[in-house]
N, CA, C, O and CB atoms as a CASP TS submission, in Angstrom:
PFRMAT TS
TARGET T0000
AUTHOR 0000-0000-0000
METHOD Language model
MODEL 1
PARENT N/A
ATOM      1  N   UNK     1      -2.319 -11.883 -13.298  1.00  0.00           N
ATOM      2  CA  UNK     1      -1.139 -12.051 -14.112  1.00  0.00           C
ATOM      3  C   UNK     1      -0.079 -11.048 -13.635  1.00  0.00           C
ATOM      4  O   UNK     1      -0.513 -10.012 -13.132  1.00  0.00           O
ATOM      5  CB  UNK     1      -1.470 -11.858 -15.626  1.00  0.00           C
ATOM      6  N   UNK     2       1.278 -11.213 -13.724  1.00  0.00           N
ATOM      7  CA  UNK     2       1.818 -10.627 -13.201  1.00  0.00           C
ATOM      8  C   UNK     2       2.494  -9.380 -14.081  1.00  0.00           C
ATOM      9  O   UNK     2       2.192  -9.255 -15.268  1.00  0.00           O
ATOM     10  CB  UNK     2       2.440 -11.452 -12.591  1.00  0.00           C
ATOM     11  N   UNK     3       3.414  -8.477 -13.441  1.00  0.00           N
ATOM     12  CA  UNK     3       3.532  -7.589 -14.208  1.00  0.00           C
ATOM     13  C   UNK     3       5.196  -7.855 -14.369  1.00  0.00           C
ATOM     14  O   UNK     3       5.767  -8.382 -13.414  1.00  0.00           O
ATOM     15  CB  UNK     3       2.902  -6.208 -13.677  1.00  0.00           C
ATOM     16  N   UNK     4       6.055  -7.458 -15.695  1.00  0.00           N
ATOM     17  CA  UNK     4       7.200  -7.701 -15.590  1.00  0.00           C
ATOM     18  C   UNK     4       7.715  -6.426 -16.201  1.00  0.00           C
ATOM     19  O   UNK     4       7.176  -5.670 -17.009  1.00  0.00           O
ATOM     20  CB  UNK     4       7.563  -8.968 -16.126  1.00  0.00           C
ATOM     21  N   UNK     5       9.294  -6.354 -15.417  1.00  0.00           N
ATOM     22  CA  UNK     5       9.430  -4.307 -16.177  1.00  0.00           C
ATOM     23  C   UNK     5      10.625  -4.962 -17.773  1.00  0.00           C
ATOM     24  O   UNK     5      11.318  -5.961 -17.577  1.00  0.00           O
ATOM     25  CB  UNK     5      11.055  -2.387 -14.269  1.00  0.00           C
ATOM     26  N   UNK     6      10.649  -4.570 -18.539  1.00  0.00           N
ATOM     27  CA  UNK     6      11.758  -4.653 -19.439  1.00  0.00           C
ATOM     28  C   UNK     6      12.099  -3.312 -19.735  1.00  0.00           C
ATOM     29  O   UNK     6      11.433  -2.306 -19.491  1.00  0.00           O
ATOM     30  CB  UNK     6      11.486  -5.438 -20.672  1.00  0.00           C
ATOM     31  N   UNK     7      13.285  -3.404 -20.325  1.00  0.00           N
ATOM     32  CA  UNK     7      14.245  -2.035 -20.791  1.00  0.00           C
ATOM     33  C   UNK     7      14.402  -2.238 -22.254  1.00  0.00           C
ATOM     34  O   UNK     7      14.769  -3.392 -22.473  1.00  0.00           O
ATOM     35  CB  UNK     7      15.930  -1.923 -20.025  1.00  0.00           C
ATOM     36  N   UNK     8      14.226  -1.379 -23.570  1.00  0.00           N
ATOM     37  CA  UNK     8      15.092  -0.864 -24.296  1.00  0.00           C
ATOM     38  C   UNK     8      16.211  -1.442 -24.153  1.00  0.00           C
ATOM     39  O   UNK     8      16.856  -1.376 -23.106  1.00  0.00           O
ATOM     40  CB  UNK     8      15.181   0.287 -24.157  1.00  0.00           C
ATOM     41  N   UNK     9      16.634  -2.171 -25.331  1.00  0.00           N
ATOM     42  CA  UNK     9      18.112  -2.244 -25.169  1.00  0.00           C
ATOM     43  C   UNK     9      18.692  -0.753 -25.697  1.00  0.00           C
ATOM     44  O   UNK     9      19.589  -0.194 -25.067  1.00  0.00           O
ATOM     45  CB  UNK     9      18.757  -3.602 -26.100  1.00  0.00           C
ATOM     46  N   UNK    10      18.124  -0.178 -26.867  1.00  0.00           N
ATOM     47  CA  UNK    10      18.620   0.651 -27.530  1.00  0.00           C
ATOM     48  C   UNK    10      18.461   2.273 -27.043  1.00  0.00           C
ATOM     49  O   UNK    10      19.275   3.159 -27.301  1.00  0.00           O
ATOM     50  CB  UNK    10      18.127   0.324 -28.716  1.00  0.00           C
ATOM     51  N   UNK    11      17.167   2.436 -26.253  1.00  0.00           N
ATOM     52  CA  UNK    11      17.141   3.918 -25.662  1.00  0.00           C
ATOM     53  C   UNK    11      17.467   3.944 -24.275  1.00  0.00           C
ATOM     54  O   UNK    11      18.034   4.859 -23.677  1.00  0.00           O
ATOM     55  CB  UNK    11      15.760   4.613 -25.795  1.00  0.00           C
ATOM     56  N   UNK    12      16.948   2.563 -23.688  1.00  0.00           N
ATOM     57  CA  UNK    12      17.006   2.191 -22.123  1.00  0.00           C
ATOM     58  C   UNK    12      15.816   3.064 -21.251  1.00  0.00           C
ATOM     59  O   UNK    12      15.798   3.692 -20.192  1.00  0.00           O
ATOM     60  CB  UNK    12      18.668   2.622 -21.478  1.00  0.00           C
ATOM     61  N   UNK    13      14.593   2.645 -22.590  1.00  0.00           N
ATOM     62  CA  UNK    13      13.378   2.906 -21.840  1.00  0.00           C
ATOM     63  C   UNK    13      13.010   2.441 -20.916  1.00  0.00           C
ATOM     64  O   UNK    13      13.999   2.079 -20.277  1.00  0.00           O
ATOM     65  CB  UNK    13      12.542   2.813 -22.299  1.00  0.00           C
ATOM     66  N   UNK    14      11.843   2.131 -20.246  1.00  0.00           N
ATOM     67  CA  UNK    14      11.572   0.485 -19.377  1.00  0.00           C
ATOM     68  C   UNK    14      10.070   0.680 -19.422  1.00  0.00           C
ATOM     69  O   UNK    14       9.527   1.745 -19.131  1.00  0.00           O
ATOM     70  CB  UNK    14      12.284   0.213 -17.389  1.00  0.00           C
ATOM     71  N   UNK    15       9.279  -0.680 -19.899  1.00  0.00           N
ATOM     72  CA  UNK    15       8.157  -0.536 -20.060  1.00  0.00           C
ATOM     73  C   UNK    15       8.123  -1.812 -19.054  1.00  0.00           C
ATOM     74  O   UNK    15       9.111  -2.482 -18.751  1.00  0.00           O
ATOM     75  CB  UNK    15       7.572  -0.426 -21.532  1.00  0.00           C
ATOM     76  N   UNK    16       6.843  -2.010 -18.613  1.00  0.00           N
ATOM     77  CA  UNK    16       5.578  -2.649 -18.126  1.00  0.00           C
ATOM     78  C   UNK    16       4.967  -3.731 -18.516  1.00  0.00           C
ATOM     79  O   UNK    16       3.786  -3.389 -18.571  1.00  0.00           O
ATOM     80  CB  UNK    16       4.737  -1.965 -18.207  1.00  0.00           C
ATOM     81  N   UNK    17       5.059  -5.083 -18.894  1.00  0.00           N
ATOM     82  CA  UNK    17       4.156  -5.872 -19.493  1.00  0.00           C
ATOM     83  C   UNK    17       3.908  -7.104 -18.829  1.00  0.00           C
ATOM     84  O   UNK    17       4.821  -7.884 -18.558  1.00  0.00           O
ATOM     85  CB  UNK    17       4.513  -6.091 -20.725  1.00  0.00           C
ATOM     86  N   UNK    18       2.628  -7.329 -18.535  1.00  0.00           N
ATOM     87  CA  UNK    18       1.591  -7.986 -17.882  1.00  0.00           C
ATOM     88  C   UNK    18       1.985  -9.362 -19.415  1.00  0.00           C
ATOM     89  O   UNK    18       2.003  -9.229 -20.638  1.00  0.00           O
ATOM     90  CB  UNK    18      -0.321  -6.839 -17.665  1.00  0.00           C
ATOM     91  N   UNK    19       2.300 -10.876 -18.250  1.00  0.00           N
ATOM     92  CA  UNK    19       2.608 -11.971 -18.635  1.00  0.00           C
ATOM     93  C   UNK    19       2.428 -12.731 -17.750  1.00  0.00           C
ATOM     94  O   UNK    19       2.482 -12.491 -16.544  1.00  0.00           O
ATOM     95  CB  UNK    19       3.616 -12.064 -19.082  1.00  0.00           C
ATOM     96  N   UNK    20       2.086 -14.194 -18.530  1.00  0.00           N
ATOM     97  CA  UNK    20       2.080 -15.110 -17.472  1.00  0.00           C
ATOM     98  C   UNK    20       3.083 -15.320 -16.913  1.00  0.00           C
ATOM     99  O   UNK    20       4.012 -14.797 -17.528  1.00  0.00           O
ATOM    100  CB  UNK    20       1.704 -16.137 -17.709  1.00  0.00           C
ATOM    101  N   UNK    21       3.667 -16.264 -15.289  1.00  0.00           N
ATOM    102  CA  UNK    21       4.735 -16.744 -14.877  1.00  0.00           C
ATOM    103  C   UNK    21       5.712 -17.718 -15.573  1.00  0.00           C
ATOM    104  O   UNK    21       6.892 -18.057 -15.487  1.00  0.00           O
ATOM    105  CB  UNK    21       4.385 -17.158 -13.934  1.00  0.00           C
ATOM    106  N   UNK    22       4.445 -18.036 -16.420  1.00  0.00           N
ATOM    107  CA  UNK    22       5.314 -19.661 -17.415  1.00  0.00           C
ATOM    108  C   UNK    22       5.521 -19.468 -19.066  1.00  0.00           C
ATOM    109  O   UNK    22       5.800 -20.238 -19.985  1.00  0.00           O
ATOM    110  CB  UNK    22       4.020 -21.403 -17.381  1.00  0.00           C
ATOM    111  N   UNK    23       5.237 -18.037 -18.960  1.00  0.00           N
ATOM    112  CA  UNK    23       5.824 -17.666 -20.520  1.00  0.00           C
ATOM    113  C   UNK    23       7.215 -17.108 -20.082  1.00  0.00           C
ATOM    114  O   UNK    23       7.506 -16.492 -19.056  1.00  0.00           O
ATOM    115  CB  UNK    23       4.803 -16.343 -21.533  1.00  0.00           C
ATOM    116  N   UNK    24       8.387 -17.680 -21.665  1.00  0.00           N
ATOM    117  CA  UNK    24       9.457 -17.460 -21.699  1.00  0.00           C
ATOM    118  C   UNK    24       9.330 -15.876 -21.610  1.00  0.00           C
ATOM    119  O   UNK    24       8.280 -15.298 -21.889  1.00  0.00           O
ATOM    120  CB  UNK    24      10.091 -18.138 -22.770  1.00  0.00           C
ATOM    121  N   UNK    25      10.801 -15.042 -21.088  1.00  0.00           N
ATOM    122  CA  UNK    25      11.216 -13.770 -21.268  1.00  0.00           C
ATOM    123  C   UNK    25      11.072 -13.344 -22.846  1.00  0.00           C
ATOM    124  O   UNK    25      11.480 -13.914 -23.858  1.00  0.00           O
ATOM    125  CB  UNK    25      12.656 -13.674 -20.727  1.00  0.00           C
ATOM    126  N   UNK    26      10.415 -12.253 -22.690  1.00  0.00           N
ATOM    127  CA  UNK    26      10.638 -11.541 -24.395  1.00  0.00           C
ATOM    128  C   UNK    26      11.512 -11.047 -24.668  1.00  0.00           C
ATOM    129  O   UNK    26      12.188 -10.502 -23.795  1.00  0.00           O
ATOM    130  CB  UNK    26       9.916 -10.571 -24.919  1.00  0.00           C
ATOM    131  N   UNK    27      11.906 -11.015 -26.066  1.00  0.00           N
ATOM    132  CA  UNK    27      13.109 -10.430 -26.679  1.00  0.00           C
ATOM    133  C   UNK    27      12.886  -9.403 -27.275  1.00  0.00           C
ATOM    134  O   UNK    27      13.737  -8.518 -27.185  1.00  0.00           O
ATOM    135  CB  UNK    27      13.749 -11.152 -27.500  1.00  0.00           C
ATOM    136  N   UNK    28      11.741  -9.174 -28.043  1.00  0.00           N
ATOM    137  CA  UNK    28      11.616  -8.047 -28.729  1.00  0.00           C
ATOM    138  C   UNK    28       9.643  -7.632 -28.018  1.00  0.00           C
ATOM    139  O   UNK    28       8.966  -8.456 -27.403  1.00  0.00           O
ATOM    140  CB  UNK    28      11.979  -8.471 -30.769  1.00  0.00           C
ATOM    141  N   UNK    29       9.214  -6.270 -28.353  1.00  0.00           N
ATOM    142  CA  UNK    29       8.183  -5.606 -27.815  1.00  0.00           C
ATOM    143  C   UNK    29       7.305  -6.023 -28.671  1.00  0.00           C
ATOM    144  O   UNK    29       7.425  -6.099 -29.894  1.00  0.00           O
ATOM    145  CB  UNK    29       8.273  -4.213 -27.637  1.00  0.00           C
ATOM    146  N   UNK    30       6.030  -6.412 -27.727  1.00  0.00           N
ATOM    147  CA  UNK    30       4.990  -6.941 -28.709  1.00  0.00           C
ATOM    148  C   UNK    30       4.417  -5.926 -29.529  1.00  0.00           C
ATOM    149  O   UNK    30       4.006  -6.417 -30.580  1.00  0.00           O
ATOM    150  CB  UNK    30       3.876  -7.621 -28.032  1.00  0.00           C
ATOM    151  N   UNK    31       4.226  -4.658 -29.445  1.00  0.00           N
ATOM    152  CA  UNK    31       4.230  -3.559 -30.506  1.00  0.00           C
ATOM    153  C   UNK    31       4.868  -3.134 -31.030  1.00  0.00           C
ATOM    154  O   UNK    31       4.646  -3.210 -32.238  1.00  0.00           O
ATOM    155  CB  UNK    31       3.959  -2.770 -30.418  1.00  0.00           C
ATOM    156  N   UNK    32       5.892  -2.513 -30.686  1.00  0.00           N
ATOM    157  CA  UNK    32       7.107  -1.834 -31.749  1.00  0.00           C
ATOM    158  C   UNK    32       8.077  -2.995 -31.966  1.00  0.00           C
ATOM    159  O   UNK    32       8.554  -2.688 -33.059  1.00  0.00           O
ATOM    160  CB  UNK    32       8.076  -0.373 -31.029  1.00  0.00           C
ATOM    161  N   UNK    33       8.655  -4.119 -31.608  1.00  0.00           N
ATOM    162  CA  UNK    33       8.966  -4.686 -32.602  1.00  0.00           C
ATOM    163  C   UNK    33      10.689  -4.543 -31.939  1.00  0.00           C
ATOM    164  O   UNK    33      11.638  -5.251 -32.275  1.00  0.00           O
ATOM    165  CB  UNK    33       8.347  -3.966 -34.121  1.00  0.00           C
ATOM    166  N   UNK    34      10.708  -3.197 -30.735  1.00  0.00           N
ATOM    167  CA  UNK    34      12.082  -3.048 -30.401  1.00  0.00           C
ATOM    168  C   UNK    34      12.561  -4.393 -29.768  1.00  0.00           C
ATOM    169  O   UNK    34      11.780  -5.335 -29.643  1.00  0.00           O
ATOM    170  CB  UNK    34      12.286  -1.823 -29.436  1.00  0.00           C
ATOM    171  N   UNK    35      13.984  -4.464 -29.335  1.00  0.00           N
ATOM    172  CA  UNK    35      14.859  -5.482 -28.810  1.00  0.00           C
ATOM    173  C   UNK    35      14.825  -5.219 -27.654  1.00  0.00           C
ATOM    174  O   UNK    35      15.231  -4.086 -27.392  1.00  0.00           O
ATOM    175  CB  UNK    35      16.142  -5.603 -29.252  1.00  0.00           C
ATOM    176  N   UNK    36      14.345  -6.095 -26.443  1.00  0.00           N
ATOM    177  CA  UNK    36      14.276  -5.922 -24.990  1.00  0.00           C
ATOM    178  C   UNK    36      14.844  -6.496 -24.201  1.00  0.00           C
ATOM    179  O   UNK    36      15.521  -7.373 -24.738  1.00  0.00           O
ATOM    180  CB  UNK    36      13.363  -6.025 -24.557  1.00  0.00           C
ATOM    181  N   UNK    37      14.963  -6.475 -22.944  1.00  0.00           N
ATOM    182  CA  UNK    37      15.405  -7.395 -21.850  1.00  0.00           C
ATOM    183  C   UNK    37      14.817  -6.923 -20.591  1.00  0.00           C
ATOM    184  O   UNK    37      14.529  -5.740 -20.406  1.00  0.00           O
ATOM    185  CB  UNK    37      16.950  -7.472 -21.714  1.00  0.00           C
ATOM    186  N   UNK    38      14.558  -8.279 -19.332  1.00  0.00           N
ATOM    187  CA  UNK    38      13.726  -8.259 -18.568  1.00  0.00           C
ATOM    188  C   UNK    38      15.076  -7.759 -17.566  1.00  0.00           C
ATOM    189  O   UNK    38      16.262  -7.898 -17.863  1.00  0.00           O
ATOM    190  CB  UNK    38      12.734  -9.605 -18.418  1.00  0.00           C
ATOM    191  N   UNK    39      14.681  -7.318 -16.662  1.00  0.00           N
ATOM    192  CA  UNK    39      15.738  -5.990 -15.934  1.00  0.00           C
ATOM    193  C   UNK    39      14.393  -6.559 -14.453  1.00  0.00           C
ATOM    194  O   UNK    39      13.164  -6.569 -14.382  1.00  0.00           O
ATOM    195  CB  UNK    39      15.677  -3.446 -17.012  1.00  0.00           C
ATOM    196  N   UNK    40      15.393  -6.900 -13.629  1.00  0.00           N
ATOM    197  CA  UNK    40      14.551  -7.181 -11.719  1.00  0.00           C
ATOM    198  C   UNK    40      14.711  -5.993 -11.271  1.00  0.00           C
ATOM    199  O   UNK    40      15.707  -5.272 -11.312  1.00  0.00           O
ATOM    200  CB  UNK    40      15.382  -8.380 -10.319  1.00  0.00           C
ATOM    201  N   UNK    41      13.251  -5.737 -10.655  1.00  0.00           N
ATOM    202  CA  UNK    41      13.598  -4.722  -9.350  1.00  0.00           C
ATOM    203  C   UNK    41      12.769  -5.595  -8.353  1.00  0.00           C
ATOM    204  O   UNK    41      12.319  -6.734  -8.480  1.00  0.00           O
ATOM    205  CB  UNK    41      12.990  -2.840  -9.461  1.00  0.00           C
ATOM    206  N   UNK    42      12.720  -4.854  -7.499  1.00  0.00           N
ATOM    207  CA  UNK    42      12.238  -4.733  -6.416  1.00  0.00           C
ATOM    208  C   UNK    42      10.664  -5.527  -5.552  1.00  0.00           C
ATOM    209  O   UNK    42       9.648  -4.842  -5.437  1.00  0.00           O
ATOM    210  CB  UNK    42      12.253  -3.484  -6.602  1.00  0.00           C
ATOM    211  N   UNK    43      10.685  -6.204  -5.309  1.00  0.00           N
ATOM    212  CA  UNK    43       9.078  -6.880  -5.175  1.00  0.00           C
ATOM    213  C   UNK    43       8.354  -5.587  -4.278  1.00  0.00           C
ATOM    214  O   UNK    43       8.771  -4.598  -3.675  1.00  0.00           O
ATOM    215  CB  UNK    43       9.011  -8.747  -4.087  1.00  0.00           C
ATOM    216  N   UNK    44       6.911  -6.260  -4.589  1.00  0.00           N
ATOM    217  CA  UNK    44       6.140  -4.738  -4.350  1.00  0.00           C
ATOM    218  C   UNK    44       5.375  -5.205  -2.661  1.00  0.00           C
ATOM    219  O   UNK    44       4.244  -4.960  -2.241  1.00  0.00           O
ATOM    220  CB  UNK    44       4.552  -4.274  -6.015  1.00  0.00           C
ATOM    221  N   UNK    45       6.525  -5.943  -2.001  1.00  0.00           N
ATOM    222  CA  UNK    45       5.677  -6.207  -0.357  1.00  0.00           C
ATOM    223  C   UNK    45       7.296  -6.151   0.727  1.00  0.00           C
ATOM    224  O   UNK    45       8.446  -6.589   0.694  1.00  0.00           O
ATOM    225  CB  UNK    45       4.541  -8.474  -0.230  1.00  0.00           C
ATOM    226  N   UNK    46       6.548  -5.438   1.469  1.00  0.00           N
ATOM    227  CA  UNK    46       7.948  -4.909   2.479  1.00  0.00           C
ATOM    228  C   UNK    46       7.444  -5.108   4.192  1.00  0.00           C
ATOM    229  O   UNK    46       6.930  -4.268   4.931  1.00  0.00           O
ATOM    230  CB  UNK    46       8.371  -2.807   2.134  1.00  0.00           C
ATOM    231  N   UNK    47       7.732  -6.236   4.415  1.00  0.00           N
ATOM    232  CA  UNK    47       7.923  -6.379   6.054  1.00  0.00           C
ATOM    233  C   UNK    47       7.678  -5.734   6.960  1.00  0.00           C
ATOM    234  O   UNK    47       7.183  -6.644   7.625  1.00  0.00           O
ATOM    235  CB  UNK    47       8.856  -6.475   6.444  1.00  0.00           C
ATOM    236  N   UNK    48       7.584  -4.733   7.701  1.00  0.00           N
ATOM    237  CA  UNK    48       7.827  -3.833   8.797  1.00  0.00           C
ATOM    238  C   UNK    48       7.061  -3.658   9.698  1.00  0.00           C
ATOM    239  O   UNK    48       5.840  -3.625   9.544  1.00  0.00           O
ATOM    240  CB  UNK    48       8.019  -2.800   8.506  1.00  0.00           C
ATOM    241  N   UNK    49       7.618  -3.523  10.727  1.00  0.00           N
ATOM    242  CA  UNK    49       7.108  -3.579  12.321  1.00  0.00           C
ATOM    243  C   UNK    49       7.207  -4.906  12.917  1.00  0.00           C
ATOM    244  O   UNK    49       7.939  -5.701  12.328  1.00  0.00           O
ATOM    245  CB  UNK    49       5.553  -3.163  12.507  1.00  0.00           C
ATOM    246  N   UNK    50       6.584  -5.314  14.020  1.00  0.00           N
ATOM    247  CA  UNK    50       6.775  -6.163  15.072  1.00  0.00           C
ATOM    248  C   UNK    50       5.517  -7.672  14.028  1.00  0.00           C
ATOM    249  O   UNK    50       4.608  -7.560  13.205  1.00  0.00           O
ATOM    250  CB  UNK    50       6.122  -5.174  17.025  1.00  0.00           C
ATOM    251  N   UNK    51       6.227  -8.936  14.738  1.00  0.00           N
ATOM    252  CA  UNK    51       5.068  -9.709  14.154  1.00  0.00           C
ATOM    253  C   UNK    51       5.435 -10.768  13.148  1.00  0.00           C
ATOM    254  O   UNK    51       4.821 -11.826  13.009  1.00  0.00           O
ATOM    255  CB  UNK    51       4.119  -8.770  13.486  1.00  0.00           C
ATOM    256  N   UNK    52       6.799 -10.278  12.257  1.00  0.00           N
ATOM    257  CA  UNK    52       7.104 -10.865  11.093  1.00  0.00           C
ATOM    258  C   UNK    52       8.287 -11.535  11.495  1.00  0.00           C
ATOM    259  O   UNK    52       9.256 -11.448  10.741  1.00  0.00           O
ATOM    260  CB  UNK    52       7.230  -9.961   9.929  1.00  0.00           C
ATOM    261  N   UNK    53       8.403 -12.277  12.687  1.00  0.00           N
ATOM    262  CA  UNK    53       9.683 -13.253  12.563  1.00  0.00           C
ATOM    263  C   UNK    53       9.462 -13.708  14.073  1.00  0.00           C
ATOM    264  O   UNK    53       9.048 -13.062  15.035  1.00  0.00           O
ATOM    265  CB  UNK    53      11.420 -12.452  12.141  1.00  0.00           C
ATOM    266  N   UNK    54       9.846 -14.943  13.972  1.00  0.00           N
ATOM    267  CA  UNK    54       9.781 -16.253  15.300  1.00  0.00           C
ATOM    268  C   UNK    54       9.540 -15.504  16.471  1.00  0.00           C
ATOM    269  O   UNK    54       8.554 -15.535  17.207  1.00  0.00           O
ATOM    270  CB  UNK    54      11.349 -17.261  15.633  1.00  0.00           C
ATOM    271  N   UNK    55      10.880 -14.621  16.570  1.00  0.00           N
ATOM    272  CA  UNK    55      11.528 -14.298  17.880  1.00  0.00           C
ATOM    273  C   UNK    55      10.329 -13.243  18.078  1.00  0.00           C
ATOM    274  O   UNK    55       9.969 -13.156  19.252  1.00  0.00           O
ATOM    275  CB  UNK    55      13.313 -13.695  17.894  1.00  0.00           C
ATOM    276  N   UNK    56       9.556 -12.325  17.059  1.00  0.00           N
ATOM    277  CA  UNK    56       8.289 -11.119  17.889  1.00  0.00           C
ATOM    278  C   UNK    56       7.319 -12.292  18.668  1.00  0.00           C
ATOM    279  O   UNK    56       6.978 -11.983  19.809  1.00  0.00           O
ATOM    280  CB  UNK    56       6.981  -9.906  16.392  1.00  0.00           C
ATOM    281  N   UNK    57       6.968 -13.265  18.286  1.00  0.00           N
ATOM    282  CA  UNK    57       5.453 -13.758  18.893  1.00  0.00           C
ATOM    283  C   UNK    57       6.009 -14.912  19.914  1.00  0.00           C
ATOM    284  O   UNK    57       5.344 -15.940  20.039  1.00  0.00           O
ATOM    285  CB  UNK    57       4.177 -14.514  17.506  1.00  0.00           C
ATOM    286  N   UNK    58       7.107 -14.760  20.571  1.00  0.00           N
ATOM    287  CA  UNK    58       7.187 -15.407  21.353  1.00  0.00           C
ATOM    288  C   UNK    58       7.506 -14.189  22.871  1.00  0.00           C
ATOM    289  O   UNK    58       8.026 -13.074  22.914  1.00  0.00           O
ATOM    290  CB  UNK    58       8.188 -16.508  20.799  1.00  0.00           C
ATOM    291  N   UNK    59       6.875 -15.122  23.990  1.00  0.00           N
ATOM    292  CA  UNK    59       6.164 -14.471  25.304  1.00  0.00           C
ATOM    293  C   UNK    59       7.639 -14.111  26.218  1.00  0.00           C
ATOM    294  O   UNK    59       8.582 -14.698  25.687  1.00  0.00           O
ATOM    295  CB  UNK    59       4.892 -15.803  26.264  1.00  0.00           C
ATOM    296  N   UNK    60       7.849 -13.718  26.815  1.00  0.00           N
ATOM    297  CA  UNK    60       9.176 -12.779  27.386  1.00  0.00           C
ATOM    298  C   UNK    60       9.142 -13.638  28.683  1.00  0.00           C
ATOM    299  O   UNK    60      10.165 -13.917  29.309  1.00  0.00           O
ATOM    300  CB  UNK    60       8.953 -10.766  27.656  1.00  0.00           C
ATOM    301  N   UNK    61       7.707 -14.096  29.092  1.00  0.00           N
ATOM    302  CA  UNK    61       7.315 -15.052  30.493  1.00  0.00           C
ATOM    303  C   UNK    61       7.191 -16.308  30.437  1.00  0.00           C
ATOM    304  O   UNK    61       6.636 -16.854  29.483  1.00  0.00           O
ATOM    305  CB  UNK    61       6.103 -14.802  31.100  1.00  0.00           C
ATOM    306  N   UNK    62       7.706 -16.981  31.485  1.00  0.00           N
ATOM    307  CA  UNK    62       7.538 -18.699  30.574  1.00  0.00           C
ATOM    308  C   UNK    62       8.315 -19.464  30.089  1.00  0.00           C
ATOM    309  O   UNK    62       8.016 -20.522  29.535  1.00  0.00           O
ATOM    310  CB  UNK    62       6.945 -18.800  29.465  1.00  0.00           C
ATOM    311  N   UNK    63       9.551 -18.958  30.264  1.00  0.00           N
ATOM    312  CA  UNK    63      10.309 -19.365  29.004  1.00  0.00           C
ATOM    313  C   UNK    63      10.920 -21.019  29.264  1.00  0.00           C
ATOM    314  O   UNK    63      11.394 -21.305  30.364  1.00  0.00           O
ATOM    315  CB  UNK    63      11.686 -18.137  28.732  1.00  0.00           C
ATOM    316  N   UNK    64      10.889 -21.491  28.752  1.00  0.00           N
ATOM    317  CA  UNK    64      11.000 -23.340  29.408  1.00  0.00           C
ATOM    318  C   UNK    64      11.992 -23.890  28.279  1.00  0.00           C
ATOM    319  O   UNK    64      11.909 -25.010  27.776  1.00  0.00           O
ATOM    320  CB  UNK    64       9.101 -24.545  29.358  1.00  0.00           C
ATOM    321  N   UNK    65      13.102 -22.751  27.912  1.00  0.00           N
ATOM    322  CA  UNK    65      14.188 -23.164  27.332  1.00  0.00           C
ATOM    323  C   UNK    65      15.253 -23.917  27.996  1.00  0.00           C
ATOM    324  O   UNK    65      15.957 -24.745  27.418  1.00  0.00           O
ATOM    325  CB  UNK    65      14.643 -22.211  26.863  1.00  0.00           C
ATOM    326  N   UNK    66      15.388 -23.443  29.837  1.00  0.00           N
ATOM    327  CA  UNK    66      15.956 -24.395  30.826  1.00  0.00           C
ATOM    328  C   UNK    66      17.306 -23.648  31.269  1.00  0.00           C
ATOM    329  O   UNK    66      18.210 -23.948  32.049  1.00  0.00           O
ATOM    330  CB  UNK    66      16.225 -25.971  30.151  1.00  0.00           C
ATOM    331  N   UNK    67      17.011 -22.353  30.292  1.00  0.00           N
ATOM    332  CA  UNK    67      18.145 -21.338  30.578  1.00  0.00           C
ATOM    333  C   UNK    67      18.307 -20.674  32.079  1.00  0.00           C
ATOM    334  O   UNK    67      19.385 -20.177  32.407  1.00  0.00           O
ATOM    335  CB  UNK    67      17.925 -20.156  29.586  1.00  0.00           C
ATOM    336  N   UNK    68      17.184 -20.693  32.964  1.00  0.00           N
ATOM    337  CA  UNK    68      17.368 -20.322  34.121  1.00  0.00           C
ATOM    338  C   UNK    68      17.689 -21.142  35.128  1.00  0.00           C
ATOM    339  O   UNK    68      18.191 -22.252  34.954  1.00  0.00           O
ATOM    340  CB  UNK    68      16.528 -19.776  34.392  1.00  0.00           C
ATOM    341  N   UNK    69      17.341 -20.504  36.552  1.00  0.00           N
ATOM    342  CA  UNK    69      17.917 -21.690  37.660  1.00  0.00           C
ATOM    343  C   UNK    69      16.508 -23.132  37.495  1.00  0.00           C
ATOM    344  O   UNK    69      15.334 -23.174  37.126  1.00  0.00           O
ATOM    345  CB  UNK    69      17.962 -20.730  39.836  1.00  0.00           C
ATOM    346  N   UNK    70      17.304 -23.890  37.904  1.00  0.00           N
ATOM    347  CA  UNK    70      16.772 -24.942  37.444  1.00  0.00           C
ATOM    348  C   UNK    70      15.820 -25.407  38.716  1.00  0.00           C
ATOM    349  O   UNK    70      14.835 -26.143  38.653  1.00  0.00           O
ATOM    350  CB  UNK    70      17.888 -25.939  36.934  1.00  0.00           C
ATOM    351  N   UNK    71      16.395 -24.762  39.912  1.00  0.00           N
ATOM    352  CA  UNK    71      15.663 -25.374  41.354  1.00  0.00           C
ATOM    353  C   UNK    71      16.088 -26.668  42.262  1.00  0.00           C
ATOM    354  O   UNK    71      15.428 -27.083  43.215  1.00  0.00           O
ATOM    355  CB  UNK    71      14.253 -25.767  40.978  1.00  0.00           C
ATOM    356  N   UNK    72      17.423 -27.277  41.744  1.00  0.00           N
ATOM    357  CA  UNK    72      17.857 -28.194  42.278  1.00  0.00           C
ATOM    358  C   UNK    72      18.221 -28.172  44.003  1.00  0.00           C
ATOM    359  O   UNK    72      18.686 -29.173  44.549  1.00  0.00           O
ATOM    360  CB  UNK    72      18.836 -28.403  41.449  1.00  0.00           C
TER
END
């Protein structure tokens, strides 16, 4: 289940609460009862290094795009 952050409207705390994907956004805190809103950050997976896009896993030799001399 995933985790979603909300804020305090009124102190501009931000809590933590584990929900399904297909339940509506909450308005108020399932314990205290405060007034909330769901506030995006950041996803928790970050890309980096060689590997993650078309152009890394293709070969530098070979290339049969037709961009070179052709041999006519």
């Amino acid at each position: 289940m995933p985790t979603y952050e909300y804020k305090n409207i009124e102190t501009g705390e931000i809590y933590e609460i584990k929900q399904s994907m297909r339940d509506a956004p909450l308005t108020v805190h399932p314990d205290t009862g405060a007034a909330i809103k769901r506030v995006l950050s950041r996803p928790g997976i970050a890309f980096k290094g060689s590997g993650f896009y078309a152009n890394d896993s293709r070969s530098k030799s070979g290339d049969k795009s037709g961009s070179g001399s052709s041999g006519e």
